[in-house]
TORROMI-999598 format. One line per 4 residues: number of its first residue (from 1); their letters; for each residue x, y, z of C-alpha. Coordinates in pm, 1 decimal. Layout:
BEGIN
NUM = a = X Y Z  ...
This chain:
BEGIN
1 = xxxx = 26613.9 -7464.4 25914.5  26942.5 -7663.0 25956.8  26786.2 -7928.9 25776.3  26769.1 -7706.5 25444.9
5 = xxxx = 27100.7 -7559.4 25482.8  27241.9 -7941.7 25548.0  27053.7 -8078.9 25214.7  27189.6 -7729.6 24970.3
9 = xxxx = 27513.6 -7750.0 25093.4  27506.8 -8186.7 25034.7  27438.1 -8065.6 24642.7  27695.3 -7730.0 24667.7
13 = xxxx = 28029.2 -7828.5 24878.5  28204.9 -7515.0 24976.3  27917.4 -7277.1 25053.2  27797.0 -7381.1 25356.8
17 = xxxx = 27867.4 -7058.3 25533.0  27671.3 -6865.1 25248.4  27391.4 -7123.5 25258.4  27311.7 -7108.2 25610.6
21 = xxxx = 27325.2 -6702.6 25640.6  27072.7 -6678.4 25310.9  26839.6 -6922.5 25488.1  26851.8 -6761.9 25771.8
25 = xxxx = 26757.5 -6413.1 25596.9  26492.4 -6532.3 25403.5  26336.7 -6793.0 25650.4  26083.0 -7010.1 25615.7
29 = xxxx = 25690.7 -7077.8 25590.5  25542.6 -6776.6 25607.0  25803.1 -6570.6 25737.4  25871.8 -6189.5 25627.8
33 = xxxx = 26130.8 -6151.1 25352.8  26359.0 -5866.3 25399.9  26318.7 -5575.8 25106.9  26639.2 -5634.9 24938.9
37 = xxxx = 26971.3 -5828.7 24934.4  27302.0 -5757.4 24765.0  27519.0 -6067.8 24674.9  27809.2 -6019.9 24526.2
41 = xxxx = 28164.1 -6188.5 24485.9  28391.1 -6249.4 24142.7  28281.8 -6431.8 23893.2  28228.1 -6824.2 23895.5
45 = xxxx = 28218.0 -6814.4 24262.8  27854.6 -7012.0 24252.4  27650.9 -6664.9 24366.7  27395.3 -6746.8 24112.1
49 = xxxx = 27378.4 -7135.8 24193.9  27314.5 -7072.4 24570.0  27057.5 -6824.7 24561.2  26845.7 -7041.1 24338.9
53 = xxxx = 26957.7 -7324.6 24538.6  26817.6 -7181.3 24859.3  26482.1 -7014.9 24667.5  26372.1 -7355.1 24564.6
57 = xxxx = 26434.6 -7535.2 24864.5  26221.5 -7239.8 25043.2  25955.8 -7307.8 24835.4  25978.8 -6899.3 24702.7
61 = xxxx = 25812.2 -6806.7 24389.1  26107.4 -6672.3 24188.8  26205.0 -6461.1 23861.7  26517.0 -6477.0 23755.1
65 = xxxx = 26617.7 -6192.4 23523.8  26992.8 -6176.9 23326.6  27046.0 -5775.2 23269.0  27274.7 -5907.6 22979.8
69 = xxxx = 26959.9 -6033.0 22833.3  26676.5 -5807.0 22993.0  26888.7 -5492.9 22849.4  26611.3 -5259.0 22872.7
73 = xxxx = 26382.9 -5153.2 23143.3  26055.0 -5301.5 22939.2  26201.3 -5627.6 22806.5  26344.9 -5645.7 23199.3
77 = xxxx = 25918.6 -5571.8 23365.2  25776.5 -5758.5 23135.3  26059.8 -6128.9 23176.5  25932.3 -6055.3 23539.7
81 = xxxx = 25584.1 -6043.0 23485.0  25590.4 -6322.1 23328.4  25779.2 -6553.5 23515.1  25603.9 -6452.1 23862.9
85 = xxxx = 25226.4 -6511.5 23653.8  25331.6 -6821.6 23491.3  25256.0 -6683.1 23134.7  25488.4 -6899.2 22854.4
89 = xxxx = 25495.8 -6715.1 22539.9  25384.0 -6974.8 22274.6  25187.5 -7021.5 21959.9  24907.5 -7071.8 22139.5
93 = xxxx = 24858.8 -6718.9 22282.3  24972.6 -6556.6 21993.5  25372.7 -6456.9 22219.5  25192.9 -6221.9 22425.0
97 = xxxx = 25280.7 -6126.4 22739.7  25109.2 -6131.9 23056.8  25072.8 -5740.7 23047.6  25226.4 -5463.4 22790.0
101 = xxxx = 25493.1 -5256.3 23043.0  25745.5 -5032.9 22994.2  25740.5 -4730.9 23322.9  25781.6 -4829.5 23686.1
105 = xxxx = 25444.5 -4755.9 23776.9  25272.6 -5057.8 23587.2  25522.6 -5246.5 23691.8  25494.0 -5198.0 24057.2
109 = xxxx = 25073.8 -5231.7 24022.6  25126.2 -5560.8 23807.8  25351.4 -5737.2 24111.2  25030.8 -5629.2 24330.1
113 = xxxx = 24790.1 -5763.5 24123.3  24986.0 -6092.6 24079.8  25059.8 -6127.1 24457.1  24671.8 -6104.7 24523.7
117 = xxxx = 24572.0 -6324.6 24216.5  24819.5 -6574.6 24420.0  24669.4 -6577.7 24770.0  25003.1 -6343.4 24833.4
121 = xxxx = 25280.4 -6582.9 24798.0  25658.7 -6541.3 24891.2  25841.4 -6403.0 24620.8  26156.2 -6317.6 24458.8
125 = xxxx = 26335.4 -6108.5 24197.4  26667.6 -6224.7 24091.8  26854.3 -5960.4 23907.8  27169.2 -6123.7 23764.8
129 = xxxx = 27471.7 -5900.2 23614.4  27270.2 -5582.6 23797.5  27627.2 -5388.5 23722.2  27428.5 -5325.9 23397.3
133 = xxxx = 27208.4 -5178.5 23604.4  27421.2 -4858.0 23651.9  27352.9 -4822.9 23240.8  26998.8 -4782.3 23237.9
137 = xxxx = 26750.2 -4493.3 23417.5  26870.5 -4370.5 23744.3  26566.4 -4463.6 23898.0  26523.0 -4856.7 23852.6
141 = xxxx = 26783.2 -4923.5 24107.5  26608.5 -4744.4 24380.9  26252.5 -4843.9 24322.2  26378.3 -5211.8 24303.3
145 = xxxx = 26537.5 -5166.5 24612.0  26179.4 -5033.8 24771.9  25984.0 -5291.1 24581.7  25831.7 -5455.0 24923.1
149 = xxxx = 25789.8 -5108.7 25006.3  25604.4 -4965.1 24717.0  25357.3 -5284.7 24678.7  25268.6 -5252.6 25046.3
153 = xxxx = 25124.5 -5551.4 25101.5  25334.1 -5799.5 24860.4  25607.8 -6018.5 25073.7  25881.6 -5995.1 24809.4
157 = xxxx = 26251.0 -5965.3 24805.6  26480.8 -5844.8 24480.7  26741.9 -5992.9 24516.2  27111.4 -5830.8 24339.7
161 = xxxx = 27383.7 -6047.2 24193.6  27720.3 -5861.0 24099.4  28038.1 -5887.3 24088.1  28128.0 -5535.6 24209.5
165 = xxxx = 28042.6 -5465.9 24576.0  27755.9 -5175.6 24674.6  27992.0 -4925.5 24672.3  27938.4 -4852.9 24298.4
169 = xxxx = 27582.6 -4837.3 24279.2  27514.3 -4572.2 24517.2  27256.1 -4307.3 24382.6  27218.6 -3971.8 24480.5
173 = xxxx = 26879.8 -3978.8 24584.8  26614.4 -4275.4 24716.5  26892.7 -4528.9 24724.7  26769.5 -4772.8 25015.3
177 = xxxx = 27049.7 -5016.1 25154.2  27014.7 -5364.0 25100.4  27120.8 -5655.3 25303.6  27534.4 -5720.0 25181.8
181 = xxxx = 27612.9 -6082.5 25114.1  27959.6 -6157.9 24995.6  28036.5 -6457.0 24793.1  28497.6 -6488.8 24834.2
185 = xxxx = 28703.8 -6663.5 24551.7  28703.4 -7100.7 24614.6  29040.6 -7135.6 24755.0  29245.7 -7380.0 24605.2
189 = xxxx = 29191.1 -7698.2 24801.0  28795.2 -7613.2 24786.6  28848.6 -7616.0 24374.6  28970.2 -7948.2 24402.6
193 = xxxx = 28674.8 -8067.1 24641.6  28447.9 -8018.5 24364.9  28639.3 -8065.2 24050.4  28695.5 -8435.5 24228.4
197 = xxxx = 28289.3 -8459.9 24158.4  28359.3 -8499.8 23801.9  28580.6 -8812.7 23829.2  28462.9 -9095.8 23593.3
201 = xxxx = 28370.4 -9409.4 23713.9  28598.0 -9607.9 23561.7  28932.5 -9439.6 23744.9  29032.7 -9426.5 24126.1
205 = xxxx = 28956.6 -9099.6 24291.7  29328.8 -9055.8 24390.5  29435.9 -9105.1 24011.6  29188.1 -8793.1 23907.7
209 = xxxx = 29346.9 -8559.9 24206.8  29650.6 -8586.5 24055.5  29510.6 -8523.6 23709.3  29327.4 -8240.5 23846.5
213 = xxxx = 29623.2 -8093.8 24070.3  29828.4 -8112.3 23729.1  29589.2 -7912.7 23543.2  29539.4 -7654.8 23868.3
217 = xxxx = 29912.2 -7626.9 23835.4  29885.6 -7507.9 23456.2  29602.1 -7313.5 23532.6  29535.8 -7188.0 23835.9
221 = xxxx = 29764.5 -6864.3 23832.4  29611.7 -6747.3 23530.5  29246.5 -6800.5 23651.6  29030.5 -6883.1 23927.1
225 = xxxx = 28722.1 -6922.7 23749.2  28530.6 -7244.1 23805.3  28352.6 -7295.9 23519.9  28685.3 -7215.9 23342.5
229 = xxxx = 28863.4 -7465.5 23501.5  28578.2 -7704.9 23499.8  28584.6 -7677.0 23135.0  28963.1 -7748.3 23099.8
233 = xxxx = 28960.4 -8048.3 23318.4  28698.1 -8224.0 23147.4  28837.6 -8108.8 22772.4  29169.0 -8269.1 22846.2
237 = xxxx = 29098.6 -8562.1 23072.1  29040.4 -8786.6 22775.7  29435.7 -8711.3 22577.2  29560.1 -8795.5 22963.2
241 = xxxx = 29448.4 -9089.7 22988.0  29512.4 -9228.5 22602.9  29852.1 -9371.4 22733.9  29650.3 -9573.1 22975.2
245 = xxxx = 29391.2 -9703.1 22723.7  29722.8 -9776.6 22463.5  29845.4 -9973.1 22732.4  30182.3 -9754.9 22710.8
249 = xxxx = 30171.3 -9652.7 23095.0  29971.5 -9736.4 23477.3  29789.6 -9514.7 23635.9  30159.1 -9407.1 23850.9
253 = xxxx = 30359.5 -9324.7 23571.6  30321.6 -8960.0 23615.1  30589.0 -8856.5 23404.3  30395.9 -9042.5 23113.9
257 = xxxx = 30106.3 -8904.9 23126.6  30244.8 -8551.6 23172.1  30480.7 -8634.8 22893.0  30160.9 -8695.5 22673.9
261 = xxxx = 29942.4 -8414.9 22802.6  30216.3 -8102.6 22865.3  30191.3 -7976.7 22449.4  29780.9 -8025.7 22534.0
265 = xxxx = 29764.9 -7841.2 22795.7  29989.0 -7536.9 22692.8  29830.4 -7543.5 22378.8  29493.6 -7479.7 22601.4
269 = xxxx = 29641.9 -7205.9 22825.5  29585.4 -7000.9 22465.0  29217.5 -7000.0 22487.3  29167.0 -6932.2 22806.2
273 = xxxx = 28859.1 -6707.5 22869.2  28904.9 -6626.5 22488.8  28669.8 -6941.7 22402.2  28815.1 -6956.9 22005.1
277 = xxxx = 28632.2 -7278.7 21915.8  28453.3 -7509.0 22125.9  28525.7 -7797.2 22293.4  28431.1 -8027.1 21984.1
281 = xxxx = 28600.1 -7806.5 21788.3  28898.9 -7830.3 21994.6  28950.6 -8214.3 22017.8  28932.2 -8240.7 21659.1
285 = xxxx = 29223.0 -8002.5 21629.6  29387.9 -8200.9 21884.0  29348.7 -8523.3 21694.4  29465.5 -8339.8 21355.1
289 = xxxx = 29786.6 -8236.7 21539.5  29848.6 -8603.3 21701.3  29820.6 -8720.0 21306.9  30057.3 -8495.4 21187.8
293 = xxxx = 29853.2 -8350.2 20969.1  29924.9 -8013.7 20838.4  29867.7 -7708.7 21083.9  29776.0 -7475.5 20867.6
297 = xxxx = 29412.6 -7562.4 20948.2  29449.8 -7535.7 21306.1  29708.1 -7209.4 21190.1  29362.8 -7027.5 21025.9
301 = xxxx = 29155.9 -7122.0 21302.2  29272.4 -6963.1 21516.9  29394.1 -6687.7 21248.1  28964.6 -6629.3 21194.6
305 = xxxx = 28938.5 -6618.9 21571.0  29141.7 -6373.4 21647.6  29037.4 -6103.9 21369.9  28712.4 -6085.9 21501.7
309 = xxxx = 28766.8 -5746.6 21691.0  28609.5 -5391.6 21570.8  28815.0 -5170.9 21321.3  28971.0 -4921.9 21542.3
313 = xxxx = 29002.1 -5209.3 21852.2  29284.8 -5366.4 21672.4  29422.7 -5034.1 21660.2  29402.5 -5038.7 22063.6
317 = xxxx = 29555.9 -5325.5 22098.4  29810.2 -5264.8 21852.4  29899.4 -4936.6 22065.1  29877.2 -5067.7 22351.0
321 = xxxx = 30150.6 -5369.3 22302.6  30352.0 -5083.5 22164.2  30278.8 -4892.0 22521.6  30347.3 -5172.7 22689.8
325 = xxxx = 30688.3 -5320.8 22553.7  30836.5 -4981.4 22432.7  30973.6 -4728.9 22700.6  30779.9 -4446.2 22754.6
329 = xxxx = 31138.4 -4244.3 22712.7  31100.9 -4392.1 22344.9  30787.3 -4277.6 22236.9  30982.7 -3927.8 22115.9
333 = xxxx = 31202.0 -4143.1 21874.9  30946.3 -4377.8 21774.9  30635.9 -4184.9 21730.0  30766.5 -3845.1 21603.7
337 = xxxx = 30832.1 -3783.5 21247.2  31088.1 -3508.8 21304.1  31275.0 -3596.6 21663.9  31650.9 -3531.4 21638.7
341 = xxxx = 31957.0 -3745.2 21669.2  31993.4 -3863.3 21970.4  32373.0 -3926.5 22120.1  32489.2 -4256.2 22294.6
345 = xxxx = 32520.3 -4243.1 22676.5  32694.3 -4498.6 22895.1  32375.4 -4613.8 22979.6  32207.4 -4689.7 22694.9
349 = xxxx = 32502.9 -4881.0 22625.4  32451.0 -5080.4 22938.4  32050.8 -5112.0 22859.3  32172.7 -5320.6 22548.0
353 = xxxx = 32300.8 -5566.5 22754.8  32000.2 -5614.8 22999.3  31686.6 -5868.3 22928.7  31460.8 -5773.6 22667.8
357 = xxxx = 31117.0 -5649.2 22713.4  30958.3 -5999.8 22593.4  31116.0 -6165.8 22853.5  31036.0 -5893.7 23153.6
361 = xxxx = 30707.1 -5884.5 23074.5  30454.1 -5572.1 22979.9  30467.4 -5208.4 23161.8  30162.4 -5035.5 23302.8
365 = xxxx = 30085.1 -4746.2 23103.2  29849.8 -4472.9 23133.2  29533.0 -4412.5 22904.9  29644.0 -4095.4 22786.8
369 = xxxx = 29958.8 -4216.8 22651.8  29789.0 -4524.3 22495.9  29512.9 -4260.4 22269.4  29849.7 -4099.6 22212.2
373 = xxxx = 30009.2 -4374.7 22018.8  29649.2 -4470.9 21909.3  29616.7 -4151.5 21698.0  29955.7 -4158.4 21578.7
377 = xxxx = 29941.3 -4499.9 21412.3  29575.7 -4481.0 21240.4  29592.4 -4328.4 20905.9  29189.9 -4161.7 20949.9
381 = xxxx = 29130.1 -3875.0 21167.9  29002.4 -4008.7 21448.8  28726.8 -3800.7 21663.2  28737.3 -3882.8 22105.2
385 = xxxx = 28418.3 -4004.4 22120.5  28268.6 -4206.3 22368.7  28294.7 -4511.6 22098.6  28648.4 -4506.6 22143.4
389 = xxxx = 28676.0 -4557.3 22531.6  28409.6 -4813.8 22529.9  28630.9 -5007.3 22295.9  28840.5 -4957.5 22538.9
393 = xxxx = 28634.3 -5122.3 22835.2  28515.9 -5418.9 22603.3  28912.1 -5493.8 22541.5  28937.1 -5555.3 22916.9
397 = xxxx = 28654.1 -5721.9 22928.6  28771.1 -5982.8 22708.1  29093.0 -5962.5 22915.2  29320.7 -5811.9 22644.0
401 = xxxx = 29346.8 -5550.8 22801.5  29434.7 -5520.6 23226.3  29320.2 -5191.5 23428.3  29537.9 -5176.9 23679.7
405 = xxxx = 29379.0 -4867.6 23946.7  29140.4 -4629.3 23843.6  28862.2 -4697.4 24059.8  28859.0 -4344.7 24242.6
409 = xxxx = 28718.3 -4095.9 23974.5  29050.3 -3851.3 24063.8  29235.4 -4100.2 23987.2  29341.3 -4217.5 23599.9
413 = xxxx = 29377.6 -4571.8 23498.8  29627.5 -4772.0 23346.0  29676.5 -5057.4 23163.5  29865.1 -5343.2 23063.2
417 = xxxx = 29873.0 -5576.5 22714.5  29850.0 -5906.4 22817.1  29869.6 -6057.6 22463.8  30164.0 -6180.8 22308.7
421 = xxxx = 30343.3 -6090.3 21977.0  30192.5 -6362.0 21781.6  29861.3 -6254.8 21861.5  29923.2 -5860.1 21792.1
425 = xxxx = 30118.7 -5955.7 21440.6  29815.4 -6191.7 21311.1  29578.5 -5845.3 21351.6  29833.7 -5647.6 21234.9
429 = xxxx = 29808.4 -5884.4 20881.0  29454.8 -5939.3 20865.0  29402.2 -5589.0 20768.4  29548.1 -5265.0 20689.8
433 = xxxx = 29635.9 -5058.8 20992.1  29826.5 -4780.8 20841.8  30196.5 -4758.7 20916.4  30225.6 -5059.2 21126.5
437 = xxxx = 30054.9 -5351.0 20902.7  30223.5 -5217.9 20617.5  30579.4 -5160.3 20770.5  30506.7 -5598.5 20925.7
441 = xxxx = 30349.6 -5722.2 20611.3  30583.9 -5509.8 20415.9  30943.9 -5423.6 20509.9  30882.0 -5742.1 20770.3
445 = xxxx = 30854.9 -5998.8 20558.9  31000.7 -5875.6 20191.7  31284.5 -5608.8 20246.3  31439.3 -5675.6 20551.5
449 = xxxx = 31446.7 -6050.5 20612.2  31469.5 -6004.6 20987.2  31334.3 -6356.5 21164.7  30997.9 -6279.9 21273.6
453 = xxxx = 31022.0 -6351.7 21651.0  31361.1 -6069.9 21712.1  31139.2 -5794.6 21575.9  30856.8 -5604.4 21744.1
457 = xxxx = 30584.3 -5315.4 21601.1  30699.6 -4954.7 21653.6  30517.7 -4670.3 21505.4  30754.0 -4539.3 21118.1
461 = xxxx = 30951.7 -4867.6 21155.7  31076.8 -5191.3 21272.3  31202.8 -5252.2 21633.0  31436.5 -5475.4 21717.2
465 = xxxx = 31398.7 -5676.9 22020.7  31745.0 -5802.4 22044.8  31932.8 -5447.0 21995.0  31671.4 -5247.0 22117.2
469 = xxxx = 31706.6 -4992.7 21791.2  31525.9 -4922.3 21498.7  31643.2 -5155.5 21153.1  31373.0 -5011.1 20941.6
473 = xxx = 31182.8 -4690.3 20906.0  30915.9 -4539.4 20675.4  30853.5 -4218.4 20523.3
């Protein structure tokens, strides 16, 4: 058994301690398989790497479903059945599957039948993203859970990958508990263990650690993700090391090469996650900007990439920067039509003098106060339906959008815009959103002659970031 964990964790630095406790679970030779495990850990954290890792090297007949993918419970049987009976869907047998299934019962009498066709094998079920399990009928979970126990006979473990511990998938009723493995975040010296794996023969390892700690430096506070950072360091390693291959600057010169590479890199830290263009993509607008060639085709680029959000989720985002950079004392002035004169206090007068917003950084904000400023700014009339709030959810899935809280059901989230004003004004132009495209395409840009960067969105008018007061109102 130590000789398995020792040759996984030779391929996978980092996981040892993961390695050896799966191993030990699911054994070897003919040994029992327990009825279910639970791995789960944040994203890019090498869950899904390890478990296949350890199921070949076991010798365990696996399936390995992506509930992204397998979205439905008869597309999600049927990938199974599939992959356990060896059935490829080709030409040759017309796509069919191995059997037509769509209800848990066929399911649970095909695994028989394909255990005892097999001289009753090991096997596994890998069930990646099973968060989207909590979407579909109550009772998959459960029975997937009980599989070993509802085949009698059939040594197989389903194995759970998610990135959101048991806790949340807890049914009411026939919820078994499966064996917890967690899966922490690489620290940061473990990141640069195996980012060091991708250092090209032709440089010294200690001249790619300090490439890589350079780019960790950028990059690290704003993710942890591996693949992420995986991605940047080999996208960039090639405009580091042009100096080099000019014959400009050694290997030492680190102020050189971060001379050359800085504008690269923050240029980068704008796509993170985001994934605008790819990587081909994104060294040819490298090279256009080294040639001084005009920007406007790296400008409309980006322009296309960011418009690509649904109708009313620019109109989210758009309310929530406003949530997020305006005071919530503010919103009366701002969002009301009809809200009085308001007298100057001693300490507003102070408040002019203090930071800006921009340079503080966004406010939390609850969700009812973001549909608030939501409604108010979109010209339609606007039913609460559950299309809304899932708009909602995708924003902070493409990290837009922060929750901060909300995971007890008493209590209500909030949120934070983590986009900048660059990024909110290029929606705000693409399209018409009511008062606040036309007062930035409009009074912005052709009546007022304010610079662009001193002014922010604020529902009926202009904001100023400098004087904190409106310049420019509508009706």
């Amino acid at each position: 058994m130590e000789v398995a964990v020792q040759d996984i964790s030779d391929g996978i630095p980092c996981r040892r301690e993961q390695i050896q406790l799966l191993v030990h679970l699911l054994g070897q030779g003919t040994c029992a398989l327990p009825s279910s495990l639970f791995v789960y850990g944040p994203s890019g954290c090498g869950k899904t790497l390890v478990t296949l890792a350890v199921l070949k090297r076991l010798d365990i007949i696996t399936a390995h479903i992506n509930c992204i993918e397998a979205y439905t419970p008869r597309i999600m049987f049927e990938t199974v059945l599939n992959q356990l009976s060896g059935t490829v869907l080709s030409s040759s047998n017309g796509y069919t599957s191995y059997a037509s299934c769509d209800n848990l019962g066929d399911f649970v009498k095909h695994i028989k039948d394909i255990g005892r066709n097999r001289g009753m094998p090991r096997i596994a079920v890998v069930v990646e993203h099973s968060e989207r399990l909590r979407d579909q009928d109550a009772n998959i979970m459960p029975v997937l859970c009980r599989l070993q126990e509802l085949t009698c006979s059939t040594n197989i473990v389903v194995i759970f990958l998610s990135s959101i511990p048991v806790d949340k998938f807890r049914a009411s009723t026939g919820f078994m508990e499966p064996i917890v493995v967690h899966f922490p975040q690489y620290y940061k010296n473990e990141v640069m263990e195996i980012l060091v794996k991708l250092k090209p023969e032709k440089y010294s390892e200690e001249f790619f650690k300090n490439y890589i700690n350079l780019v960790l430096s950028v990059f690290y506070v704003a993710t942890k993700d591996l693949p992420e950072l995986k991605h940047q360091v080999q996208l960039n390693f090639q405009t580091y090391c042009e100096p080099i291959e000019k014959g400009e600057a050694a290997e030492g010169d680190m102020r050189q090469l971060w001379r050359n590479i800085e504008p690269h890199l923050r240029k980068a830290m704008n796509s993170v996650y985001l994934r605008e263009v790819s990587s081909d993509q994104y060294e040819r607008m490298q090279k256009l900007t080294e040639k001084n060639e005009p920007d406007h085709l790296l400008s409309n680029m980006s322009h296309n990439a960011k418009m690509e959000l649904p109708f009313y989720s620019k109109f989210l985002l758009i309310a929530a920067y406003l949530a997020s950079y305006n005071p919530a004392r503010t919103d009366r002035r701002f969002f009301m039509k009809y809200h009085g004169k308001q007298r100057k206090t001693q300490a507003m007068i102070k408040a002019k003098e203090r930071s800006s917003n921009q340079l503080v950084g966004p406010k939390p904000f609850p969700l009812d106060r973001l549909l608030a400023i939501f409604y108010s700014i979109v010209d339609d009339r606007v039913t609460p339906t559950a299309n809304i709030f899932s708009q909602i959810s995708t924003l902070v899935t493409l990290r837009l959008l922060t929750q901060i809280g909300g995971d007890d059901q008493l209590d209500s989230p909030k949120y934070k815009c983590v986009v900048s004003l660059d990024f909110i004004r290029t929606i705000a132009r693409g399209f018409a959103v009511g008062v606040a495209a036309r007062v930035v395409v409009s009074l912005f840009e052709e009546a007022t002659g304010i610079t662009p960067r001193s002014v922010g969105l604020t529902f009926g008018g202009l904001y100023s970031l400098d004087n904190e007061k409106p310049i420019a109102t509508t009706g």
